[in-house]
C-alpha positions in Angstrom: -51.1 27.9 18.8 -48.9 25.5 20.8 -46.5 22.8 18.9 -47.3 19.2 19.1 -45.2 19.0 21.9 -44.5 21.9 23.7 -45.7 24.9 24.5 -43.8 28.1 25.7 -45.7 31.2 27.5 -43.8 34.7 28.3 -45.6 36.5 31.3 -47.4 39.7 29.8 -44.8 41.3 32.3 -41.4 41.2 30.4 -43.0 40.4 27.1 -42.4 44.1 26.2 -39.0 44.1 27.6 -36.4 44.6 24.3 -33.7 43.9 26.7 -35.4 40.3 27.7 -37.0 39.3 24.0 -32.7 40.4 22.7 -31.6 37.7 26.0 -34.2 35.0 24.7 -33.4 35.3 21.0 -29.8 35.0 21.6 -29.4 32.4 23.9 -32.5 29.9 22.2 -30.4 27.6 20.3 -33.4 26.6 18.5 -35.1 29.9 17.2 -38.0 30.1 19.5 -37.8 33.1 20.4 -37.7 36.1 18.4 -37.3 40.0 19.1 -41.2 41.6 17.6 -42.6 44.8 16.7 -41.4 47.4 19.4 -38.8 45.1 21.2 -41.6 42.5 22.1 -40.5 38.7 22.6 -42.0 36.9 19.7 -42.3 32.9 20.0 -41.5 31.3 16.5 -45.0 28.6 16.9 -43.3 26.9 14.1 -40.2 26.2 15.7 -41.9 24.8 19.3 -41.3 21.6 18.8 -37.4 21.7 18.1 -37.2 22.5 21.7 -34.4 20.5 23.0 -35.3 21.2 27.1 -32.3 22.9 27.7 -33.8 25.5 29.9 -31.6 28.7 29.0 -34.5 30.7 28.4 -35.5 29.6 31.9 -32.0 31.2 32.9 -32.2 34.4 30.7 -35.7 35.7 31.9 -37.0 36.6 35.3 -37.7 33.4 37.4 -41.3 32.5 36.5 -41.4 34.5 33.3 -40.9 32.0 30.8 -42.7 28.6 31.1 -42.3 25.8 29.2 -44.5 22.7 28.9 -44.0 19.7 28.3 -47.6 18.8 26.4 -46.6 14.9 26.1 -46.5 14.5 29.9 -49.6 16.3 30.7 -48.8 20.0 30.6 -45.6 19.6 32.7 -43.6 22.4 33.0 -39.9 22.5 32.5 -38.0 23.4 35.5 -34.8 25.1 36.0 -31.7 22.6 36.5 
């Protein structure tokens, strides 16, 4: 369940990666992201809406991997800098 204003999505490709969900968790500085069960990136629903746009998790995952939208300007995605 998305936040009231955004929305993040991990690509079923690196959302088993331990290596990736450790990156995400560490550099998030909002707790979005979480490492799972098994190493899996885990998003914190009930911290989506802290998001402060700064795009690190954009950085820290494979280009296209992470998406995050914007759901107050139509679904817009965040884009890297």
């Amino acid at each position: 369940m998305p936040g009231t204003f955004i929305d993040v999505e991990v690509d079923d490709t690196i959302a088993g990666d331990a290596a990736v969900a450790a990156k995400l968790a560490e550099v998030c500085p909002v707790d979005i992201f979480a490492v799972g069960d098994g190493g899996r990136v885990q998003i914190v629903e009930e911290n989506l809406d802290e998001c402060v746009l700064c795009g690190l998790c954009l950085e820290a995952a494979p280009a296209g991997a992470v998406r995050v939208r914007k759901l107050y300007d139509d679904g817009a995605l965040l884009t890297r800098a």
